[in-house]
Residue frames as a rotation matrix with the C-alpha (Angstrom) as fourth column:
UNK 1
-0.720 -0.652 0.239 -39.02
-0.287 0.593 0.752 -114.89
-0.632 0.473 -0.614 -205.72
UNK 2
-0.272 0.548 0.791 -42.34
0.733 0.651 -0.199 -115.94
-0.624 0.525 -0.579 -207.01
UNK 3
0.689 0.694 -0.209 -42.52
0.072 -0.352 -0.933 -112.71
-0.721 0.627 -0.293 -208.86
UNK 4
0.100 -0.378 -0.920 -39.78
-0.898 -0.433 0.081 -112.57
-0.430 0.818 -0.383 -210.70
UNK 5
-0.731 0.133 0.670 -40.37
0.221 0.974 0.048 -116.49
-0.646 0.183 -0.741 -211.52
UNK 6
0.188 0.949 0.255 -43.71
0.721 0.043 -0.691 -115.38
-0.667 0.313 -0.676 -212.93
UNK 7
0.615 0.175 -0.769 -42.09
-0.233 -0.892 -0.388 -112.99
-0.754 0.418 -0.507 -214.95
UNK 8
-0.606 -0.742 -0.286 -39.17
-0.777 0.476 0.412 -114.80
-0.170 0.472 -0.865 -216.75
UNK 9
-0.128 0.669 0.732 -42.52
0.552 0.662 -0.507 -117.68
-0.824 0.339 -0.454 -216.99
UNK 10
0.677 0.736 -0.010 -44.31
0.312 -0.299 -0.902 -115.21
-0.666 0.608 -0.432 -219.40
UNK 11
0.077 -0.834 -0.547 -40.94
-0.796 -0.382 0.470 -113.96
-0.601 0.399 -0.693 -220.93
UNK 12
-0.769 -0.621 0.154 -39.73
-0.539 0.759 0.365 -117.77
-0.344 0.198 -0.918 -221.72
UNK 13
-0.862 0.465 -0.203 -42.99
0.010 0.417 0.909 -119.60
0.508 0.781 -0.364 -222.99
UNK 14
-0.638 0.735 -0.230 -46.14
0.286 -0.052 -0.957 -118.25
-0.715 -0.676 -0.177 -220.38
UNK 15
-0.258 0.533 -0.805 -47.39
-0.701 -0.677 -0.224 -116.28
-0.665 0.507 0.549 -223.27
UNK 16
-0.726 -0.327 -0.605 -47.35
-0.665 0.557 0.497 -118.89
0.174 0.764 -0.622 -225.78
UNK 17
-0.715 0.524 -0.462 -49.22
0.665 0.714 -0.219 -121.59
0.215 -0.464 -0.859 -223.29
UNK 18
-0.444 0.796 -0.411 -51.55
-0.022 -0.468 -0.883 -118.73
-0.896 -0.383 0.226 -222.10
UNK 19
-0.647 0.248 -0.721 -51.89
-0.762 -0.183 0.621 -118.04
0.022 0.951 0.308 -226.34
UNK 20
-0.926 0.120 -0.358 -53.15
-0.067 0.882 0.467 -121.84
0.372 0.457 -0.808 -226.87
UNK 21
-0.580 0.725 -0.372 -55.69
0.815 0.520 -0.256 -122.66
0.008 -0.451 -0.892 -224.28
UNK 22
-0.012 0.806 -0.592 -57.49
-0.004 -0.592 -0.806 -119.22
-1.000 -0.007 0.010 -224.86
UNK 23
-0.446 0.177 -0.877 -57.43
-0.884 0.064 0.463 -120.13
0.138 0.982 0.128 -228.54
UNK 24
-0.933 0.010 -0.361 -58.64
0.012 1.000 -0.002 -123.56
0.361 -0.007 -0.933 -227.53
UNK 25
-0.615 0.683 -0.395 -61.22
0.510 -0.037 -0.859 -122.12
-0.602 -0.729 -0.326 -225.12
UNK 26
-0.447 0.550 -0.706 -62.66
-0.676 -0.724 -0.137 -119.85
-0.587 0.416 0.695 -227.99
UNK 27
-0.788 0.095 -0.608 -63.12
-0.360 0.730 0.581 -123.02
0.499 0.677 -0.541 -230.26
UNK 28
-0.745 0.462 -0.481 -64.76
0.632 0.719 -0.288 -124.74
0.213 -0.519 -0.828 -227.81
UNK 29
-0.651 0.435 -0.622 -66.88
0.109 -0.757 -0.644 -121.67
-0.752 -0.487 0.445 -227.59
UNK 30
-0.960 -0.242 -0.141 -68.53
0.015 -0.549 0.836 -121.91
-0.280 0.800 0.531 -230.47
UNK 31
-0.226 0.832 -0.506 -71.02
0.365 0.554 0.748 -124.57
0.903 -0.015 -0.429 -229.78
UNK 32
0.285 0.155 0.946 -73.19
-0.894 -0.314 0.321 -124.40
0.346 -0.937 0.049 -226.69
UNK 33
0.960 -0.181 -0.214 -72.27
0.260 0.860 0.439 -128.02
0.105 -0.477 0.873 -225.85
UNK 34
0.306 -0.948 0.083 -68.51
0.707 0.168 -0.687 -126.74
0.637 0.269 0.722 -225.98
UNK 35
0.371 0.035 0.928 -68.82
-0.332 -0.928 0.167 -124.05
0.867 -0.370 -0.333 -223.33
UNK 36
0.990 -0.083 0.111 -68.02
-0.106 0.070 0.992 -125.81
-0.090 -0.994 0.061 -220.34
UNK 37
0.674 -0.717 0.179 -65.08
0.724 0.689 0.036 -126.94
-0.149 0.105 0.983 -222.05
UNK 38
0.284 -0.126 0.950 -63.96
0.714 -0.633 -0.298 -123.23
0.639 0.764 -0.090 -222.78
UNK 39
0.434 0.005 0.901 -64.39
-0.539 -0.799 0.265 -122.07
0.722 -0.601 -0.344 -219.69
UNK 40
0.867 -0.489 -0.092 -62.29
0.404 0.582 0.706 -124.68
-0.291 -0.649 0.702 -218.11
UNK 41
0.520 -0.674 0.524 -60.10
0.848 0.337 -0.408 -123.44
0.098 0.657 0.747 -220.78
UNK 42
0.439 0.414 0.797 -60.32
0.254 -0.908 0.333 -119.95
0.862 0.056 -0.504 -219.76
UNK 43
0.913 -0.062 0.404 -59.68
-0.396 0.108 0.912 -120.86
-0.100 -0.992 0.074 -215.90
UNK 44
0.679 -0.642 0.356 -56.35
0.436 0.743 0.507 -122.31
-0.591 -0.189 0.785 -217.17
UNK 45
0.248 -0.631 0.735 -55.05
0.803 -0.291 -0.521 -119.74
0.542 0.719 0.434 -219.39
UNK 46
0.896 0.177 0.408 -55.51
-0.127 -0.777 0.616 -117.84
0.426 -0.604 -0.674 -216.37
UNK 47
0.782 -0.508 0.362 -53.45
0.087 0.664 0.743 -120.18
-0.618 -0.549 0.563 -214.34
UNK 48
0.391 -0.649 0.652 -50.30
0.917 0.215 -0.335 -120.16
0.077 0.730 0.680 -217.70
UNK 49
0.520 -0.428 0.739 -49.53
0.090 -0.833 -0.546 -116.22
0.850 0.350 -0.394 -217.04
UNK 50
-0.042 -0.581 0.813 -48.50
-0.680 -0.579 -0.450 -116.99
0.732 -0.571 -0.371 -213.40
UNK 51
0.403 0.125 -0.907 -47.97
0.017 0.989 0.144 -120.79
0.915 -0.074 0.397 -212.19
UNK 52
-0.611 -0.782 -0.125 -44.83
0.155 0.037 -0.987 -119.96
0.776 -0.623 0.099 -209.68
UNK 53
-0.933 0.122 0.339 -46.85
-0.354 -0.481 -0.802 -119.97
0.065 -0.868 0.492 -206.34
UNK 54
0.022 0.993 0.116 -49.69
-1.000 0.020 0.020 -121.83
0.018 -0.116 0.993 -207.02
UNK 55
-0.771 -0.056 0.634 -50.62
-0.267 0.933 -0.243 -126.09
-0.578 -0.356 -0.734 -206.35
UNK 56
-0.198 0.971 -0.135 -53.19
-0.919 -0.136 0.369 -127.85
0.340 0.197 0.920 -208.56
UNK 57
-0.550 0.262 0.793 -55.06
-0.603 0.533 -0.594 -130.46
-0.578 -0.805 -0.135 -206.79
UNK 58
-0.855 0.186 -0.484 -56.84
-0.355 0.473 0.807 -133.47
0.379 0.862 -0.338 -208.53
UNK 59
-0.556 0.785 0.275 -60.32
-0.112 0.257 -0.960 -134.63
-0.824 -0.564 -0.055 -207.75
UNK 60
0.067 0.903 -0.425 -64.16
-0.993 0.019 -0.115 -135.78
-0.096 0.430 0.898 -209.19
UNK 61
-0.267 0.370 0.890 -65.10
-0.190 0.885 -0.425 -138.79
-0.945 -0.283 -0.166 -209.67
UNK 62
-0.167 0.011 0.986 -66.86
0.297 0.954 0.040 -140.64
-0.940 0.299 -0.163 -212.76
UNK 63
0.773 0.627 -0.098 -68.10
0.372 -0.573 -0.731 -137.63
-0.514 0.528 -0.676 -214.50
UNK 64
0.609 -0.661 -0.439 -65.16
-0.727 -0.686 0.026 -135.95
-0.318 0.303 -0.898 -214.47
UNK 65
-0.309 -0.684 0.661 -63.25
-0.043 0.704 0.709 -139.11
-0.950 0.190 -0.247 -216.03
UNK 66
-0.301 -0.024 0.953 -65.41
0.747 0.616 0.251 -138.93
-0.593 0.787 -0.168 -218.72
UNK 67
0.820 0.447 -0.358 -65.50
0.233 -0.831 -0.506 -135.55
-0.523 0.331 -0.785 -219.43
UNK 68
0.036 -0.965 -0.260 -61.36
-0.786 -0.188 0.588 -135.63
-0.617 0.183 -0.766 -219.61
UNK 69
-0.601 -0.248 0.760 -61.57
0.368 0.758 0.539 -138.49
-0.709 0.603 -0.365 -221.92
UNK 70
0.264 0.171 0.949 -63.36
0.925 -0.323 -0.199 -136.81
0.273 0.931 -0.244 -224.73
UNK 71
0.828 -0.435 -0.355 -61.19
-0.484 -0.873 -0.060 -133.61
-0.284 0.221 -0.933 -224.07
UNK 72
0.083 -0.848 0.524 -58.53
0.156 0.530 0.834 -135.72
-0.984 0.012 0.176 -224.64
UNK 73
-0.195 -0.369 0.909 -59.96
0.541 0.733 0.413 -136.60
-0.818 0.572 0.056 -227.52
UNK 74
0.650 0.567 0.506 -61.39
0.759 -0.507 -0.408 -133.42
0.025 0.650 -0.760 -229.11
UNK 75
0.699 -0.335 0.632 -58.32
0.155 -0.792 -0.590 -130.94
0.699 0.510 -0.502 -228.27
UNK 76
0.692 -0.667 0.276 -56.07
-0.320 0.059 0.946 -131.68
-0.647 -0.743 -0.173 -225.03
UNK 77
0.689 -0.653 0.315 -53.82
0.540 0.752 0.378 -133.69
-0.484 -0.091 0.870 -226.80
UNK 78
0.257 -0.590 0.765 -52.09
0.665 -0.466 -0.583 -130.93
0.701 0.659 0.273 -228.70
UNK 79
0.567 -0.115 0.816 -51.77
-0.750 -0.482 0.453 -128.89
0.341 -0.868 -0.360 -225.41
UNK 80
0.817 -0.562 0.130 -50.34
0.316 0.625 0.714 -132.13
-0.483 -0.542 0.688 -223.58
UNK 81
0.311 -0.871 0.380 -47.42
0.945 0.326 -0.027 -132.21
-0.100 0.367 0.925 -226.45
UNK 82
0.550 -0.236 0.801 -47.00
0.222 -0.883 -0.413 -128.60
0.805 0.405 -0.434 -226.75
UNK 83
0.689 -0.235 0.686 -46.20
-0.719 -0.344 0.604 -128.33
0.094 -0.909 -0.406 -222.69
UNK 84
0.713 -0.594 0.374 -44.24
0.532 0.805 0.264 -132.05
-0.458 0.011 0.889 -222.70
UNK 85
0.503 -0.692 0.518 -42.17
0.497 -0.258 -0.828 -130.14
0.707 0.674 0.214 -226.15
UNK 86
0.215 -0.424 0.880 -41.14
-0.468 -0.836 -0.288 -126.74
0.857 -0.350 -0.378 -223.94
UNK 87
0.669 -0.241 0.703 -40.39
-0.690 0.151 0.708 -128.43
-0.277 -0.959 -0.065 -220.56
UNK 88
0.560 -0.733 0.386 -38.11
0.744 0.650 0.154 -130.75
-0.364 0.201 0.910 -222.60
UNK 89
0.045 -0.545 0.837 -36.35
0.482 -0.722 -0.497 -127.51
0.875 0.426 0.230 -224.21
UNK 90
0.780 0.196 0.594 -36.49
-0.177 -0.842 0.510 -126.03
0.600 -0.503 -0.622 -221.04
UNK 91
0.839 -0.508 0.194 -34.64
0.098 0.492 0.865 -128.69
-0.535 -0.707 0.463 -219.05
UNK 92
0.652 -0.758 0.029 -31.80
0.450 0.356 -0.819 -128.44
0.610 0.547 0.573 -221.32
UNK 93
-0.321 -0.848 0.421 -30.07
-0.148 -0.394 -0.907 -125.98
0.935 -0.354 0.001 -219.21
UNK 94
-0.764 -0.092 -0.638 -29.78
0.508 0.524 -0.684 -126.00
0.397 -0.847 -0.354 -215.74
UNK 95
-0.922 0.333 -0.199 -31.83
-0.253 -0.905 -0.342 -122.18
-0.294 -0.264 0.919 -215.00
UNK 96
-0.324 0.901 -0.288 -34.67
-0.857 -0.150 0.493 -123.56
0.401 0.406 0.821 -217.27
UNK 97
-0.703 0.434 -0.563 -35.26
-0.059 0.754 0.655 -126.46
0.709 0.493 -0.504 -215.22
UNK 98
-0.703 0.698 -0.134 -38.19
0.045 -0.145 -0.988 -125.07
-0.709 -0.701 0.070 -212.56
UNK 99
-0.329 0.586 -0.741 -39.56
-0.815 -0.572 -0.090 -123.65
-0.476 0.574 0.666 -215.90
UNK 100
-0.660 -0.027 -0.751 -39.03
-0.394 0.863 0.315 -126.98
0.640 0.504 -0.580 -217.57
UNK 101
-0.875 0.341 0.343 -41.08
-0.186 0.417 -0.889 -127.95
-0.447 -0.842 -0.302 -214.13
UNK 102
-0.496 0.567 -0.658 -43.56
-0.417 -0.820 -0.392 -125.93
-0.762 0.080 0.643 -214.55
UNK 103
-0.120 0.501 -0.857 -44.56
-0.975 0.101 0.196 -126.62
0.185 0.860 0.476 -218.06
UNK 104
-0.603 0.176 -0.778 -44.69
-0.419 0.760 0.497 -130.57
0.679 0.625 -0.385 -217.49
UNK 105
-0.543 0.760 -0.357 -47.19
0.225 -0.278 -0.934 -129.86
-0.809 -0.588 -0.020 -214.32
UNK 106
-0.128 0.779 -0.614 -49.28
-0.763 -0.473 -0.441 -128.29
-0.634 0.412 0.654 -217.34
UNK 107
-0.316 0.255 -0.914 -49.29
-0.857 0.335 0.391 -131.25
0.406 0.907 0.113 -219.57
UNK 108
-0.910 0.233 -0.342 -50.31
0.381 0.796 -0.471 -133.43
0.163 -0.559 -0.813 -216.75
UNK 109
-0.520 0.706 -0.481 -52.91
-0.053 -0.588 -0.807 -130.73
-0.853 -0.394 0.343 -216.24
UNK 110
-0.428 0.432 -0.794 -54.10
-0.904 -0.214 0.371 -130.80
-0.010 0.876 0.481 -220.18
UNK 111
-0.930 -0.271 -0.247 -54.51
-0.276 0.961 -0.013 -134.27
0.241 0.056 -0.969 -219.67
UNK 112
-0.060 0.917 -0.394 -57.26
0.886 0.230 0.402 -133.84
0.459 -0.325 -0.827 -216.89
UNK 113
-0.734 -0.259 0.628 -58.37
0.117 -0.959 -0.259 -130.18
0.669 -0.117 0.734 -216.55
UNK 114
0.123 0.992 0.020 -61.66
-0.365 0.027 0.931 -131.57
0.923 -0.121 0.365 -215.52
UNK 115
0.772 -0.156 -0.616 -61.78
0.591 0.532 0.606 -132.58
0.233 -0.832 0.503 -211.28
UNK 116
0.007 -0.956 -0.294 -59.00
0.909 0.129 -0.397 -130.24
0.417 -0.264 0.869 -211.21
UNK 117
0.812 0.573 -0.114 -58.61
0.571 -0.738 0.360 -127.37
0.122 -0.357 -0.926 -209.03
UNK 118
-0.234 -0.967 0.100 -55.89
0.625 -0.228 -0.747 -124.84
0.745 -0.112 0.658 -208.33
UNK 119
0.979 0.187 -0.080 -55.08
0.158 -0.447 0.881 -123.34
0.129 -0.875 -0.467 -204.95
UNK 120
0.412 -0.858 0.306 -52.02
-0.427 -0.478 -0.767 -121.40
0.805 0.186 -0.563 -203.89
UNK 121
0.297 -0.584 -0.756 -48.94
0.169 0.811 -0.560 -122.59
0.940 0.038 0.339 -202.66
C-alpha cells in the first residue's frame, strides 16, 4: 500500500513539493552561510518524493529554535503556504484526503525543518 501511495504522492503534487525545496535548497546554496540551510533543504526534498511510510519526529533545543526562526523568515514561509494551499485542494474529495494529510505534515515540517528528524513508520 505504501507504494502505490508514494506513487499517486508524486503523480498528485510530490513533484511539485520535491520541485520547491530543491529550488529553495539551491538558493540557499549560494552563500556559504546558507549551506546548512540547503542541505536541510535537500534532506527534505528527499523526504517530498516518498512521505507514505515514513514519521518525522521533533527535537533540539535553543539553537534549533533559532535557526527555524530566521528560516521562517528568509524562505519557509512560502513552502508553509504552498503545502497548507495543496492539502486544502486535496481534502476536497474524499481519496485526496491522506494526500491532503500528507501535505499539511509538510507545512508543519517547513515551519521547523531544523530539530527535525525523519524515521520510518
Amino acid at each position: 500500500m505504501r507504494i502505490i501511495g508514494n506513487i499517486l504522492w508524486i503523480l498528485l503534487c510530490g513533484i511539485w513539493l520535491f520541485l520547491e525545496w530543491a529550488i529553495v535548497g539551491l538558493v540557499w546554496c549560494i552563500t556559504i552561510i546558507g549551506i546548512p540551510f540547503g542541505i536541510q533543504c535537500f534532506k527534505m526534498a528527499g523526504l517530498m518524493l516518498a512521505p507514505f511510510g515514513k514519521q518525522v519526529i521533533y527535537g533540539g533545543g535553543a539553537i534549533s529554535l533559532l535557526v527555524n526562526i530566521l528560516w521562517l523568515i528568509f524562505g519557509g514561509f512560502a513552502l508553509v503556504v504552498s503545502s497548507a494551499v495543496f492539502g486544502l485542494v486535496l481534502c476536497i474529495t474524499i481519496i485526496g484526503i491522506p494526500f491532503g494529510k500528507q501535505c499539511f505534515k509538510f507545512a508543519k515540517l517547513a515551519l521547523m525543518p531544523f530539530g527535525a528528524s525523519v524515521v520510518r513508520a
